[in-house]
C-alpha positions as CSV (number, residue, x, y, z in Angstrom):
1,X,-27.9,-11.0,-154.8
2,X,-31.4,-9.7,-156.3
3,X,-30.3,-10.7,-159.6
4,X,-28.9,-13.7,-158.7
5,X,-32.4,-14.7,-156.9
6,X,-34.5,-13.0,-160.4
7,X,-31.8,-15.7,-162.4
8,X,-31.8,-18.7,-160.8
9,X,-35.4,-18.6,-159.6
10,X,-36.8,-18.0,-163.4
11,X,-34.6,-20.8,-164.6
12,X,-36.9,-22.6,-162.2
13,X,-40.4,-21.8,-162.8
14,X,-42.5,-22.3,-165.8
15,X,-43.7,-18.6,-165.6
16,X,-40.5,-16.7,-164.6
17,X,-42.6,-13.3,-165.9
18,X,-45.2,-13.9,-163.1
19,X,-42.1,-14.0,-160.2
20,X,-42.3,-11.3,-157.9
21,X,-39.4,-10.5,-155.8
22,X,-39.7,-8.1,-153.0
23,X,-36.5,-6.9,-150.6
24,X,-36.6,-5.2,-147.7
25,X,-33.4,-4.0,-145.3
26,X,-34.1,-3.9,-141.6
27,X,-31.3,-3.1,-139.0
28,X,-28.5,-4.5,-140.9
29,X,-30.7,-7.6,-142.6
30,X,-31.9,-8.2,-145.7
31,X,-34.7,-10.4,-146.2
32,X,-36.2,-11.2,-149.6
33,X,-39.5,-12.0,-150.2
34,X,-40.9,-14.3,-153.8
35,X,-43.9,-14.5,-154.0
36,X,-44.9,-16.6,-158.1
37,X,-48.3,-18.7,-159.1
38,X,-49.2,-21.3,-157.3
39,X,-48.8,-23.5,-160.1
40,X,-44.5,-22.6,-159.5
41,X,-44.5,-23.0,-155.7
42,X,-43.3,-26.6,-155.8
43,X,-40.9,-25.7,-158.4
44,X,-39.3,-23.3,-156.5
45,X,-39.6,-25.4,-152.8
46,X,-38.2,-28.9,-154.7
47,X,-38.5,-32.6,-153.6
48,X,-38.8,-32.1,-149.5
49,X,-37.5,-28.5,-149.6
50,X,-34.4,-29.1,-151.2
51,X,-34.3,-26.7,-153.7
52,X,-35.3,-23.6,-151.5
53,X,-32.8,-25.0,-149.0
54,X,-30.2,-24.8,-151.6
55,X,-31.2,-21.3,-152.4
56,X,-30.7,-19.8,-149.0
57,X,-27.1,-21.6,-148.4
58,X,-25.9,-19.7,-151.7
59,X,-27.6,-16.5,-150.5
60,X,-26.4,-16.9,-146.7
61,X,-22.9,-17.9,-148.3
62,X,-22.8,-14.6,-150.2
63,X,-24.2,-12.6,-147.5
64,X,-21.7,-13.6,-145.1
65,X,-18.5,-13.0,-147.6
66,X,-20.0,-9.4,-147.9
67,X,-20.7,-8.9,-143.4
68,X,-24.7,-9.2,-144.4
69,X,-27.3,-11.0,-142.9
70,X,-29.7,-12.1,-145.4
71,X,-33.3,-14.5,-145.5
72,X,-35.1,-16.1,-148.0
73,X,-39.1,-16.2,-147.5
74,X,-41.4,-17.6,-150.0
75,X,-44.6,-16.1,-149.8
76,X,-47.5,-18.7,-150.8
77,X,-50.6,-17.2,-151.7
């Protein structure tokens, strides 16, 4: 699912090099953290959060054929 994230995410952004994607794995979660320059965030969130909506329904999609929990947070700096 990283790699999907690293993919699809960098397709996105003008500056796929400067994406940042952290996971961590709590009690049977995952959550993934991306965090990318300020000048990306919009690119990433979409017209009224459609885009990152769209991520985390193909993430929680995945997650759920496999038994997993997982969560998509975008960290703004």
């Amino acid at each position: 699912m990283e790699e999907f994230l690293r993919f699809v995410i960098g397709t996105l952004v003008e500056f796929p090099e400067s994406v940042v994607i952290k996971k961590t794995e709590t009690s049977g979660r995952t959550v993934f953290y991306v965090a990318a320059r300020p000048s990306d965030i919009p690119r990433i969130v979409g017209k009224g959060g459609h885009t990152i909506r769209a991520l985390r329904t193909l993430l929680g999609a995945s997650a759920r054929k496999r038994n997993l929990s997982v969560s998509l947070e975008l960290i703004e700096p």
